[in-house]
N, C-alpha and C positions, 0 to 999 in steps of 0.2 A: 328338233329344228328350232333354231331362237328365233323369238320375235320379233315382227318387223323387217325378215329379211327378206326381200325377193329374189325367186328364184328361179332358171330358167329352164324352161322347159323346149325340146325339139323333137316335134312326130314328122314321122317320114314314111310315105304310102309307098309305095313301088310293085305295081303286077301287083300280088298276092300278099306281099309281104309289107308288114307294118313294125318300125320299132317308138318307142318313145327314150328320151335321155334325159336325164336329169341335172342341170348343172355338170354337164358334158359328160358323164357316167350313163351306162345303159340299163334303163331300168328295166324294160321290156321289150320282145320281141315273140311278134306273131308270124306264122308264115304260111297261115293258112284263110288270108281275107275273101272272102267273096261277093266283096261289092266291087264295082268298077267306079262307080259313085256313090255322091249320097252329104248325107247330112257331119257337119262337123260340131260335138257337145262337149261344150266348157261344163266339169262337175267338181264341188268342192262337199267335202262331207263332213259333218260336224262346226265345221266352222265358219267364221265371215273369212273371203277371200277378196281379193282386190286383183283384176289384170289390168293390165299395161301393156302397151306396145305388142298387140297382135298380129300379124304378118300372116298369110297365106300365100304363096306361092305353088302358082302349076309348075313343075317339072317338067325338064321334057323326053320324051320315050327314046329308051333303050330299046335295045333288040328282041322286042317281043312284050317292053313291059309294059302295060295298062291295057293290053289286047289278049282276045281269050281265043 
């Protein structure tokens, strides 16, 4: 990845399932979460990182999602 570029990042909780995307590609995907809430962790490893323009948004429930 070159330096000095920013890049963007999108997590998306829903029910169970968690993905994250990379510069609009999927990086991951979980489908097995079992918190309903909880804590959100910015982690950079190895290096100095820089964020910008952090957003959080509640969603709003589907048919069933965020309820157990």
């Amino acid at each position: 990845m070159p330096l000095n570029k920013w890049v963007k990042f999108r997590m998306e909780a829903r029910g169970r399932k968690i993905t994250l995307d990379v510069d609009g590609e999927r990086a991951w995907e979980f489908k097995e979460l079992d918190a309903d809430r909880g804590y959100i962790g910015i982690q950079a490893e190895g290096k100095a990182f820089d964020f910008r323009n952090i957003r959080i948004q509640e969603l709003p429930h589907s048919d069933g999602a965020g309820q157990r």
